[in-house]
Structures are given as structure tokens and as C-alpha cells.
C-alpha positions as CSV (number, residue, x, y, z in Angstrom):
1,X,99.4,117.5,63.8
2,X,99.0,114.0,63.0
3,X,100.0,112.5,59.3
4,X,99.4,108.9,59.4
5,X,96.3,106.8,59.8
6,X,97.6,105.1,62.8
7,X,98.8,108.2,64.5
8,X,95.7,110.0,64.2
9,X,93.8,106.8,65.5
10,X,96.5,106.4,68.9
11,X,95.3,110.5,69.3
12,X,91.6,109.5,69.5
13,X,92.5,106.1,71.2
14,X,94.7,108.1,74.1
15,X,92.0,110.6,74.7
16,X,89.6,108.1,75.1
17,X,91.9,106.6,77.7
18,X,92.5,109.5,79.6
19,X,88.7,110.1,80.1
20,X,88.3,106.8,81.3
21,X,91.1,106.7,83.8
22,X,90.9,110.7,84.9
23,X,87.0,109.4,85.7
24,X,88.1,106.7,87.8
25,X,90.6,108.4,89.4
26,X,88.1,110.1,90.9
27,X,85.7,107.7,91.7
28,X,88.7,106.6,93.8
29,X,89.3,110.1,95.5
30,X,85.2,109.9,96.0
31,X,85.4,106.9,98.0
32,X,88.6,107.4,100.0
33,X,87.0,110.8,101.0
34,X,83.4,109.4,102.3
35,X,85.7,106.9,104.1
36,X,87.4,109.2,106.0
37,X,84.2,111.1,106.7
38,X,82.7,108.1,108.0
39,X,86.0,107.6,110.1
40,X,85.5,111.0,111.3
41,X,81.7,110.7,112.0
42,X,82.7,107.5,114.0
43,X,85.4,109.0,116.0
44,X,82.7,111.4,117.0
45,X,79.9,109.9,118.1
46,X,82.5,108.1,120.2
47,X,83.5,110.5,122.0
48,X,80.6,112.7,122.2
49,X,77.9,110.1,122.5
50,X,80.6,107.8,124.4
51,X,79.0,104.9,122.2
52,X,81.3,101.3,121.8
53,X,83.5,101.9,118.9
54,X,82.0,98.0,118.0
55,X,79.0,99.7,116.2
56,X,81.0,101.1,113.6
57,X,83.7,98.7,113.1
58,X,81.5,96.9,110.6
59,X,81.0,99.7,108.3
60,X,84.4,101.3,108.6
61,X,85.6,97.4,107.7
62,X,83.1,97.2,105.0
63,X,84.3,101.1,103.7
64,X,87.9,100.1,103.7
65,X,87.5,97.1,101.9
66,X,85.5,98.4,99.3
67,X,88.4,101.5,99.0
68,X,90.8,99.2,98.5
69,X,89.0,97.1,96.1
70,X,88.9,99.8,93.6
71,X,92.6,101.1,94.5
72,X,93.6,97.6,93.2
73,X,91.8,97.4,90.3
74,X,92.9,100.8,89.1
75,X,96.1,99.3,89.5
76,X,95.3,95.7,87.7
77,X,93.8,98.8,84.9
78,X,97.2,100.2,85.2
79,X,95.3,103.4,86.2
80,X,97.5,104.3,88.8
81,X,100.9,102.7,90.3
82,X,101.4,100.2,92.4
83,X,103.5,102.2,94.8
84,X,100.8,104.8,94.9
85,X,97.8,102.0,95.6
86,X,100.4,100.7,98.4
87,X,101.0,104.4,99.9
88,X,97.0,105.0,99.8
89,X,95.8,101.6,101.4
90,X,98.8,101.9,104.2
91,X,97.6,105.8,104.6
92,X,94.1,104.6,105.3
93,X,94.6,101.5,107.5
94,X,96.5,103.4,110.1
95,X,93.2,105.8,109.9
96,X,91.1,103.2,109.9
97,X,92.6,100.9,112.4
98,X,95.1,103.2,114.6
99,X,95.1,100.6,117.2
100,X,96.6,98.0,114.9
101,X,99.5,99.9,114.0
């Protein structure tokens, strides 16, 4: 149990910080997953459909930006690590882009 003022205000300060990074956390792991569905819908309709892979290289560009967008603002927010943001983003570019690699 807390005795002082200021470490009974760091308690409520800290929980209040863990909310806000445990939510974007997961708005992260929400976005990395409906990229990698949309990777996977892609990847299908290719094959099946035998559609030009050009149709969905614009979304899956615009997807994998936006992914790593918030990835490096959780870790300007020191949300998450930068080692961790680096592992992710190289993760999903050679799902992304397996051509590339």
C-alpha cells in the first residue's frame, strides 16, 4: 500500500498508462491482422481468379504503410521497443512484398 502523496499519485498515473498503451497495443495487433487478411484475400483471388497481382498492390501498399505508421508512433510513445517495431515491419514486408526480398 501506498504512504505518500506522490506515490499514491504515480499508482493512479501508471494505471492510467497502462490502459492507454495496452489499448494501443491492440489497435496495432488490429491492423497488422486485417493486413495480413487482406494479403491473404489478395493472394487468392490471384490464384483462383488468376487476376494481375497490380489491382491490389495499391491497397496492400496503402495497408502496410498505414501498419507501420502506427508501429512507429507506438514507438516515438515508447509504447513498444524499437527492436520489436523493427522485427514487426521486417515480418510484414517480406509478407507484403515476397518478391522484394
Amino acid at each position: 500500500m501506498a504512504n505518500t502523496k506522490s506515490s499514491k499519485k504515480r499508482i493512479k498515473i501508471n494505471k492510467r498508462n497502462r490502459i492507454q498503451n495496452n489499448s494501443y497495443k491492440s489497435l496495432i495487433k488490429s491492423h497488422e491482422k486485417n493486413h495480413l487478411s487482406l494479403i491473404k484475400t489478395s493472394n487468392e483471388q490471384v490464384s483462383s481468379v488468376g487476376e494481375e497481382k497490380s489491382d491490389y498492390t495499391a491497397l496492400l501498399r496503402a495497408s502496410f504503410s498505414s501498419v507501420v505508421s502506427q508501429i512507429d508512433k507506438a514507438v516515438k510513445k515508447k509504447i513498444i521497443h524499437k527492436n520489436t517495431a523493427i522485427r514487426k515491419k521486417t515480418n510484414l514486408f517480406k509478407k507484403t512484398f515476397p518478391t522484394l526480398n
